[in-house]
C-alpha positions in Angstrom: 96.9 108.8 103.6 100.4 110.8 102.5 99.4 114.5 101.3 100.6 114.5 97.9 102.5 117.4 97.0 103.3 118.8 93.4 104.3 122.6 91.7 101.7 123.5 88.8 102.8 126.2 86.2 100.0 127.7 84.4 97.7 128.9 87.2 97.1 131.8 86.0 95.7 130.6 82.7 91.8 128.9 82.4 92.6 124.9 82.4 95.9 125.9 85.1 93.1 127.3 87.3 90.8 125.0 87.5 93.5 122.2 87.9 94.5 124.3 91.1 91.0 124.2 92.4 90.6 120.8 91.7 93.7 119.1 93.2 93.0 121.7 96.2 89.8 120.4 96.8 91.1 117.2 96.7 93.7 117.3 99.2 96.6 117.8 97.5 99.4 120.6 98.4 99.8 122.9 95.7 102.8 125.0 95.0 102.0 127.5 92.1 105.0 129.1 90.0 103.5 132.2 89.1 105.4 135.7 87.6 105.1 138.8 89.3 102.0 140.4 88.2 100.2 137.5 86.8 96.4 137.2 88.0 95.7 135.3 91.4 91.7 135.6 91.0 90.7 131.8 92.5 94.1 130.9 93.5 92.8 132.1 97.4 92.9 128.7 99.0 94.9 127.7 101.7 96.8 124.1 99.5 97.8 126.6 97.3 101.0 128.1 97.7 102.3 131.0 95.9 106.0 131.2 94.4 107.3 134.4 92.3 109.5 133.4 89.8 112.3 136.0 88.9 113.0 134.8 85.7 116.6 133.0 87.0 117.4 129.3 86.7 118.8 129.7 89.8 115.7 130.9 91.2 113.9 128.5 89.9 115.9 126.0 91.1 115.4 127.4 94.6 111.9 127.8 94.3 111.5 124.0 93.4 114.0 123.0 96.6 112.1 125.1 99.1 108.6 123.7 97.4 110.1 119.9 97.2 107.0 118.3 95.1 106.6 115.1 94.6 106.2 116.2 90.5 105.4 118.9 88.6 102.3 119.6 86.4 103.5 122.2 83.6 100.8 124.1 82.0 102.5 127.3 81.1 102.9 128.7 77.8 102.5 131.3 75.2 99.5 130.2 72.7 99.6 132.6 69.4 98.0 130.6 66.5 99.9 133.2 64.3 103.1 135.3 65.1 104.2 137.9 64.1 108.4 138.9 64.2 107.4 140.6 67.0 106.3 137.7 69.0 109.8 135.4 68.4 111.2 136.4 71.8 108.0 136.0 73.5 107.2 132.4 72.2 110.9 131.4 72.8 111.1 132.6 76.2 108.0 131.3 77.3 107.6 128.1 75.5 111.3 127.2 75.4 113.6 128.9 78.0 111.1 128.6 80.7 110.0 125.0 80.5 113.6 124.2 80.0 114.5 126.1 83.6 111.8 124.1 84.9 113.0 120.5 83.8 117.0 121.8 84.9 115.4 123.0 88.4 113.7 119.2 88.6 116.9 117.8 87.9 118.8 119.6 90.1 116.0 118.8 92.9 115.9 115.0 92.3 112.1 115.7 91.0 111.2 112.8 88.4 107.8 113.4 87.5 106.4 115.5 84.9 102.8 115.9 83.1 103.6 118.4 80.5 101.0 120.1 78.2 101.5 119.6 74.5 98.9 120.5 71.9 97.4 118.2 68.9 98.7 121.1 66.9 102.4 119.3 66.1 100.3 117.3 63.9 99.0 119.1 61.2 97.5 116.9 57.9 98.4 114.2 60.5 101.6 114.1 60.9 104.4 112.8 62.9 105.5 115.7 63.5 104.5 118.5 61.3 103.4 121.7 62.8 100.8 124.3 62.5 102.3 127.5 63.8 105.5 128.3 65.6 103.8 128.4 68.7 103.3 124.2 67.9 107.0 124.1 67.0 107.8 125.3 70.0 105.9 122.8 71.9 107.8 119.9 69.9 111.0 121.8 70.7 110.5 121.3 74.3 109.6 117.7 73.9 112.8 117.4 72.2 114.7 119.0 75.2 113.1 116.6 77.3 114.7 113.7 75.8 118.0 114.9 77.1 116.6 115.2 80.9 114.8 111.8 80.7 117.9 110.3 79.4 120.4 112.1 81.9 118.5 113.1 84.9 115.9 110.3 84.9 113.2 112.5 84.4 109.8 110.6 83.7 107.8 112.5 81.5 104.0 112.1 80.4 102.8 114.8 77.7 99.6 115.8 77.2 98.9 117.1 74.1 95.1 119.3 74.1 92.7 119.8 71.3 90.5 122.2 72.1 89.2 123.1 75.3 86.3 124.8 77.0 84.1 125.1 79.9 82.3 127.7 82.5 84.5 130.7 83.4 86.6 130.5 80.4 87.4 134.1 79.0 89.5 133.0 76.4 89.0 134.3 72.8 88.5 131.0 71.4 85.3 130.3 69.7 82.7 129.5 72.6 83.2 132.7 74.2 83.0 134.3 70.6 79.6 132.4 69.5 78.1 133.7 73.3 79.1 137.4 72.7 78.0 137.5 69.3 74.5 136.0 70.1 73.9 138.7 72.9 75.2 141.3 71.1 72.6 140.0 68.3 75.3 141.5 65.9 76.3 139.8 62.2 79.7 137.4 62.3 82.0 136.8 59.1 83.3 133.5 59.7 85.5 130.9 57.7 83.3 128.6 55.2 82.6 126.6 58.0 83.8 123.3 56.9 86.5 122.9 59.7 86.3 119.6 62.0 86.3 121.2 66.0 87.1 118.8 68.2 86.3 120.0 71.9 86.8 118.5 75.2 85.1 119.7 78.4 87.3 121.0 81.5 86.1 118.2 83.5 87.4 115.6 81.1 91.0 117.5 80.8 91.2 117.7 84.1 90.5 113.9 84.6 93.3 113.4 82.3 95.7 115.6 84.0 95.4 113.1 87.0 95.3 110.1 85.5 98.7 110.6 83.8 100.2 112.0 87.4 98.7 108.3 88.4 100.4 106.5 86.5 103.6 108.1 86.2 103.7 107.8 89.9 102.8 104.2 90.5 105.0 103.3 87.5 102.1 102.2 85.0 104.1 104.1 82.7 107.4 101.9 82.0 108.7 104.2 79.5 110.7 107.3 80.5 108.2 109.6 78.0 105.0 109.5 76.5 102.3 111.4 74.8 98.9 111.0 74.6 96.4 113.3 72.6 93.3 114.3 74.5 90.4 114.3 71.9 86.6 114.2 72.4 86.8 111.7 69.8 84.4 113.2 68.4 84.8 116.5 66.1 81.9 118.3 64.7 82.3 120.9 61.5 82.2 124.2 62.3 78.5 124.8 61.1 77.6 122.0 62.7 79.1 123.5 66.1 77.3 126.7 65.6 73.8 125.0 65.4 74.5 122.8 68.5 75.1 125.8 70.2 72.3 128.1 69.1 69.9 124.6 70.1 71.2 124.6 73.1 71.7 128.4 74.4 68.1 129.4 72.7 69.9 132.4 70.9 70.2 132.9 67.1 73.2 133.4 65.2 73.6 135.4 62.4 76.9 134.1 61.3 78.3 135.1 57.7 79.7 131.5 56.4 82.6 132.2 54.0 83.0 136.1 54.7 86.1 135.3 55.9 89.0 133.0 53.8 90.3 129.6 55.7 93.7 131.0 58.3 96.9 129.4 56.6 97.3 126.1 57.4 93.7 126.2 58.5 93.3 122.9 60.7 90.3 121.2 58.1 90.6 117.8 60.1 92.2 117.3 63.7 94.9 114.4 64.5 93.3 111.5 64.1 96.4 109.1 64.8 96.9 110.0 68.4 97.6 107.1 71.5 94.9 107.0 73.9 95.6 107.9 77.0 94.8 104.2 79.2 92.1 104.1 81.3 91.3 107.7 80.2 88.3 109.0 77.8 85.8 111.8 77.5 82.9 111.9 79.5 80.8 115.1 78.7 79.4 115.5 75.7 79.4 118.8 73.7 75.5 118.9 74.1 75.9 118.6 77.9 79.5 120.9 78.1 77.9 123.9 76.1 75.2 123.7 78.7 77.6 123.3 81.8 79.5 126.5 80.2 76.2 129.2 79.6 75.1 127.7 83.4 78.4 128.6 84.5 
């Protein structure tokens, strides 16, 4: 069987990681685009393959020559639910520029295939297109630039677009890693009113997805030249409802103030409900069992 061969962005981060370690295990040759400085904990494998990324088109189209990949899974970004002005330069560069020298270094390598991480987040209220934060907008922006590769470079693109993730070894400070330190700290929370649907999907299951898209984009399943799927558990729990699950399941009490802090503007109160499904994907780990992978882990 042909090695398969692809460059992942994002390794550094927790679901770019673990898709490293998976398609390593798997067989695959892995070339990660990684900038100078970022962390390299669990990238120590010998598929994986290390690139430095100057910041240059140019280098980046170098980097994706020398690499050759079969396609290209891009996982990098900057996620800010809020900005400041501050942040502007940082979103753009990372969520923009970047992924845009990344879809001119396919084109200019004849690389087609894409899997591209999105994030349920472009459709607030359920919408079209309507998003949370800048950091979402920014997403959608990229999406739009793609349009112009698919159409002129015969790019193939499959997006990805992630509700909210979580599994063992994530350090994030999303709310999973906040419910565990607050319960062995044994200290008081102030938290929204608690009313907000969470819809979570275990690392496992992403990861699954991942894959599957790469599938079909490269046995031609997908006819179209872009897609997006969104990659929900299907099913979202409110937030107090969440919080109880997990104190079940991890044996630790929460003292959790409900309402001691007001709803973030444009407070996600109910997910994207009107997503396509991904074929042949869905979620196989429930919350119950995921919480329990993640304190294990």
């Amino acid at each position: 069987m042909t090695t398969r061969s692809v460059l992942l962005t994002g390794a550094s981060g927790f679901i770019g990681a673990a898709l490293a370690q998976r398609l390593a295990r798997e067989g695959w040759q892995v070339h990660l685009l990684l900038r100078p400085g970022s962390a390299r904990e669990g990238l120590e494998h010998p598929a994986l393959h290390i690139h430095e990324h100057d910041g240059s088109t140019a280098g980046l189209i170098e980097i994706v020559r020398q690499a050759a990949p079969q396609g290209v899974f891009h996982l990098a970004s900057l996620f800010l639910a809020q900005h400041t002005a501050a942040d502007v330069e940082r979103l753009i560069q990372s969520n923009v520029l970047f992924s845009t020298q990344l879809a001119e270094a396919m084109a200019a390598n004849g690389v087609k295939l894409l899997v591209n991480a999105g994030t349920s987040w472009q459709h607030y209220e359920d919408g079209d297109y309507n998003p949370v934060c800048l950091y979402a907008a920014t997403k959608q922006a990229f999406e739009a630039i793609l349009r112009y590769y698919a159409e002129c470079a015969g790019l193939r693109v499959c997006t990805l677009k992630l509700f909210d993730t979580y599994g063992p070894g994530d350090q994030r400070p999303k709310l999973l890693h906040l419910l565990k330190k607050t319960a062995q700290a044994g200290t008081a929370l102030a938290m929204s009113p608690g009313g907000q649907l969470i819809d979570l999907v275990y690392i496992d299951d992403v990861l699954d997805a991942f894959l599957q898209a790469f599938d079909r984009l490269q046995s031609g399943a997908q006819e179209e030249a872009m897609a997006a799927y969104g990659i929900s558990s299907g099913a979202p729990l409110p937030l107090k409802e969440l919080a109880a699950l997990y104190a079940k399941v991890s044996g630790l009490p929460l003292d959790i103030e409900w309402g001691g802090r007001a709803y973030r503007p444009r407070e996600v109160m109910v997910p994207w409900t009107s997503y396509p499904q991904l074929p042949g994907w869905h979620p196989k780990i429930s919350l119950a069992e995921g919480i329990t992978r993640t304190l294990a882990g």
